[in-house]
C-alpha positions in Angstrom: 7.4 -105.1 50.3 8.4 -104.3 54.4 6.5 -102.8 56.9 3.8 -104.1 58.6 0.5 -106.3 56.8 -2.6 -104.8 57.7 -5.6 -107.1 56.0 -7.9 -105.8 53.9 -11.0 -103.7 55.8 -13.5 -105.7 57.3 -16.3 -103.2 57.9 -19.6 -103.2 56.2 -19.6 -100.3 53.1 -15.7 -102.0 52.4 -17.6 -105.6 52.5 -20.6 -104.2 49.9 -18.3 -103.1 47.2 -16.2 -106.3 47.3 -19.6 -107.8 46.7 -20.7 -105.5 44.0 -17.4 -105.5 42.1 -14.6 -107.4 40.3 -12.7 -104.3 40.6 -9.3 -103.6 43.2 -10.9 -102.4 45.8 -10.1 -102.6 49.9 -7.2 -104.5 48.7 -5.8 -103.5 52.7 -2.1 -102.5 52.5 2.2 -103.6 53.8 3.5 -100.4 54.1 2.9 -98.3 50.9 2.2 -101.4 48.8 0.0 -104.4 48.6 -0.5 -107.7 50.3 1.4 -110.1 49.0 -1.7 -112.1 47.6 -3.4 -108.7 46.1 0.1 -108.4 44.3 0.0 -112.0 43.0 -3.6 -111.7 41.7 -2.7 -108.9 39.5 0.2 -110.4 38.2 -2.1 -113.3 37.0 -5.2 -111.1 36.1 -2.5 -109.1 33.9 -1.2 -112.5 32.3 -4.9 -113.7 31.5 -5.2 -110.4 29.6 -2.1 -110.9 27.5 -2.7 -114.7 26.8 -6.8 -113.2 25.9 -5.0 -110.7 23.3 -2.2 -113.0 22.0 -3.5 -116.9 21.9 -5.5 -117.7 18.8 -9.3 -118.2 19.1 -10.6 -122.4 19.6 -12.0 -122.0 15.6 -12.8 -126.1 15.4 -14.5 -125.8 18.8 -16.7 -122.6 17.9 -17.4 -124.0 14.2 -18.5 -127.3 15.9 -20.9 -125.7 18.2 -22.2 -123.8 15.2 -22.5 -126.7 13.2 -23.8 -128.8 16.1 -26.8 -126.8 17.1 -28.2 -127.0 13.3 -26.6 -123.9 11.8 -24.5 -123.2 8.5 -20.7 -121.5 8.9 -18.4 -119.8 6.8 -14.9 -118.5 7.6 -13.6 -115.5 6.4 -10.9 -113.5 7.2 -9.5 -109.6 7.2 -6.6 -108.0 4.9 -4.3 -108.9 8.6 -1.1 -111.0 7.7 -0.7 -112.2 11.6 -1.5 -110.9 15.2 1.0 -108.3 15.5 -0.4 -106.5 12.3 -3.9 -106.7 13.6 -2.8 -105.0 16.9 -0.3 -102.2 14.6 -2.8 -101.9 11.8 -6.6 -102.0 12.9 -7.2 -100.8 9.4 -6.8 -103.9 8.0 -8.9 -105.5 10.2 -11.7 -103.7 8.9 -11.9 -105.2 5.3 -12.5 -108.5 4.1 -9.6 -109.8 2.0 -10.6 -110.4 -1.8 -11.1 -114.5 -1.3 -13.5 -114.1 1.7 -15.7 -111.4 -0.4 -15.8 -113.6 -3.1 -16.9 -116.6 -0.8 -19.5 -114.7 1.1 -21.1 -113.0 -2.0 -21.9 -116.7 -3.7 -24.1 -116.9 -0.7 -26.0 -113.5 -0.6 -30.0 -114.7 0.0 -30.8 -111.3 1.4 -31.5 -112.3 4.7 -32.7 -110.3 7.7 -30.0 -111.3 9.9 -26.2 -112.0 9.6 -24.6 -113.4 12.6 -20.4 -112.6 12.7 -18.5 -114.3 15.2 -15.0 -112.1 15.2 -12.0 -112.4 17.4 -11.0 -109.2 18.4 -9.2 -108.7 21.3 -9.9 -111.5 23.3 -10.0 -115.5 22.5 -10.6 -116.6 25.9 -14.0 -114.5 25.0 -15.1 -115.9 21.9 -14.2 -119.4 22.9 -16.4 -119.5 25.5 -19.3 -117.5 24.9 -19.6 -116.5 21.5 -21.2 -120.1 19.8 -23.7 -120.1 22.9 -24.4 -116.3 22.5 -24.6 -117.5 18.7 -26.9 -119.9 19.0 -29.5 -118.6 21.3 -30.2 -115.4 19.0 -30.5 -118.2 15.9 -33.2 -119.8 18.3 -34.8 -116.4 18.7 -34.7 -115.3 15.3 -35.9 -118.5 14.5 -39.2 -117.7 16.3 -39.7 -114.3 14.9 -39.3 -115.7 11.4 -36.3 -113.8 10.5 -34.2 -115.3 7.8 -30.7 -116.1 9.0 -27.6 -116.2 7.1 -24.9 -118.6 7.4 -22.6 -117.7 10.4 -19.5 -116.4 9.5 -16.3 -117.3 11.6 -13.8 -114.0 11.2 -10.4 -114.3 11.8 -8.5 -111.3 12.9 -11.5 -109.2 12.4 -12.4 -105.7 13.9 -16.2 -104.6 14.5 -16.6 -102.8 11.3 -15.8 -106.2 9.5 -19.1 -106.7 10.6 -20.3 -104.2 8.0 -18.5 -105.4 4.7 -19.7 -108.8 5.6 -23.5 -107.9 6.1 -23.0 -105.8 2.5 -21.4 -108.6 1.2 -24.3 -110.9 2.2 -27.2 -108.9 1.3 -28.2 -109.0 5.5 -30.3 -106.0 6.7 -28.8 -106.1 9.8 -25.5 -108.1 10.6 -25.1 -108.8 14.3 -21.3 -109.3 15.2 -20.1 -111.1 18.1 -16.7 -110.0 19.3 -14.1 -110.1 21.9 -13.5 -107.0 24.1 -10.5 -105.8 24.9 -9.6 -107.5 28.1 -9.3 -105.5 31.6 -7.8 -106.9 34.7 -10.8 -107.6 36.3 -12.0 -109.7 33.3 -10.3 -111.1 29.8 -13.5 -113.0 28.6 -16.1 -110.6 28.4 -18.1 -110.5 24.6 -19.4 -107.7 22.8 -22.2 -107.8 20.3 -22.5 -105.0 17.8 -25.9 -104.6 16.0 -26.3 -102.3 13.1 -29.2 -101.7 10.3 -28.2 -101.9 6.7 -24.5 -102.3 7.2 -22.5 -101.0 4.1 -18.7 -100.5 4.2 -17.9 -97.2 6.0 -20.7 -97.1 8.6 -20.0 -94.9 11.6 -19.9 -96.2 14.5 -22.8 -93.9 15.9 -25.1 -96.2 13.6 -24.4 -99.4 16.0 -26.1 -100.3 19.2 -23.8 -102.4 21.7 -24.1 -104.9 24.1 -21.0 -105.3 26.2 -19.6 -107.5 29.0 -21.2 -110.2 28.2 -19.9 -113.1 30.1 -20.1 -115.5 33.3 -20.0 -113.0 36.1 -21.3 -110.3 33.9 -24.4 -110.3 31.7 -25.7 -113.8 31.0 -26.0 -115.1 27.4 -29.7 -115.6 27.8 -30.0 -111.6 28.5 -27.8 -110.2 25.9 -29.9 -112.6 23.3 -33.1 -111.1 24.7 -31.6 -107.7 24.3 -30.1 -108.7 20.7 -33.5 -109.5 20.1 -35.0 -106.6 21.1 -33.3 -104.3 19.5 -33.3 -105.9 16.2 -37.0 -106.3 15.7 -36.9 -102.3 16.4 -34.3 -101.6 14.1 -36.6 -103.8 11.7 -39.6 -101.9 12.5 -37.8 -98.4 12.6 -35.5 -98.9 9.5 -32.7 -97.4 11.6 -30.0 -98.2 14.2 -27.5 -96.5 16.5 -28.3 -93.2 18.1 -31.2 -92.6 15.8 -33.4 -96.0 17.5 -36.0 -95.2 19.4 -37.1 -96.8 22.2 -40.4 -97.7 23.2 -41.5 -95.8 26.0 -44.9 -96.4 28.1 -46.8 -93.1 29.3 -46.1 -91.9 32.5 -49.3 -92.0 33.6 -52.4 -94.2 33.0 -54.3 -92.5 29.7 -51.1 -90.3 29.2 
């Protein structure tokens, strides 16, 4: 980089958005490039994402979070030999491999809610907020008097695991816990995937989301009051995705 460093802008609007946002923004400029420091936070932003993608999720930490705050566990894992297959083949990361069926089929209770904590695209994710996440929709569920399966740990798992797992347990709704893909503005933000009567094959238009959850984004405690929500809908309604309906209050008093 040559030329002259002129800092980042200081006015107000510039000030606002680097408020609002995680995002590159008013970054100021060295000639036609970057400041130095802007340039070195992207180079570490950009290794966070690889390392989220690459490095294997904490498993004995999660599972002793699980089994800490009173809850049951079982691991499972997809048809995915190793990391590179999962990111070449996201097929195979879609079905269960014939051991993990068999293991999660011995436990089928038909309960109202399976919880799936999957790895996806980012460990830094799961590691830190998916047992939390976890267990805070356990304590909600708990107070609705939903039956809970055991939570399943999924190794190399994409979100439609989520369904062959819920089928495999009997669940009416499976609830899976995932990490996002990771961006350079964040490599730990969660995803929870919610759908009604999963069965292998689901389309995705039958799941409701919850993204970005995460220190910095949306707060565990929200996303479990959202998780809740929409599951005692999806209860209610028999139905999930695009077809959910939302309970809307009249527009005006008596209307």
């Amino acid at each position: 980089m040559s030329g002259e460093d002129r800092p980042a802008p200081q006015g107000p609007r510039a000030l606002d958005l680097r408020r609002l946002t995680g995002a590159r923004v008013a970054l100021g400029e060295v000639g036609g490039g970057v400041p130095t420091n802007a340039h070195q936070r992207f180079l570490l932003d950009h290794a966070r994402a690889r390392e989220a993608v690459w490095t294997e999720v904490d498993w004995p930490r999660v599972r002793e979070a699980v089994l800490g705050g009173g809850l049951a566990a079982l691991d499972v894992e997809s048809l995915v030999g190793d990391r590179a297959e999962y990111l070449r083949r996201p097929d195979l990361g879609r079905r269960l491999s014939d051991a993990s069926r068999e293991t999660l089929s011995s436990e089928a209770q038909g309960a109202d809610l399976a919880l799936v904590i999957a790895d996806g695209l980012s460990a830094t994710a799961v590691t830190l907020n998916a047992a939390p996440l976890a267990l805070r929709i356990a304590a909600l569920a708990a107070g609705r008097g939903w039956r809970l399966a055991p939570v399943v740990l999924a190794r190399q798992a994409r979100v439609a695991l989520g369904d062959e797992v819920g089928a495999a347990l009997g669940a009416r709704i499976v609830v899976l816990l995932v990490g996002e893909r990771p961006g350079l503005s964040a490599a730990d933000s969660l995803g929870a995937y919610i759908t009604h009567a999963p069965v292998p094959g689901t389309p995705d238009s039958r799941r409701n989301c919850i993204s970005n959850i995460r220190e910095g984004g949306l707060p565990v405690e929200t996303a479990a009051r959202q998780v809740e929500d929409l599951v005692s809908r999806m209860l209610a309604q028999g139905r999930s995705g695009v077809e959910l309906r939302r309970d809307a209050s009249p527009l005006l008093p008596g209307g």
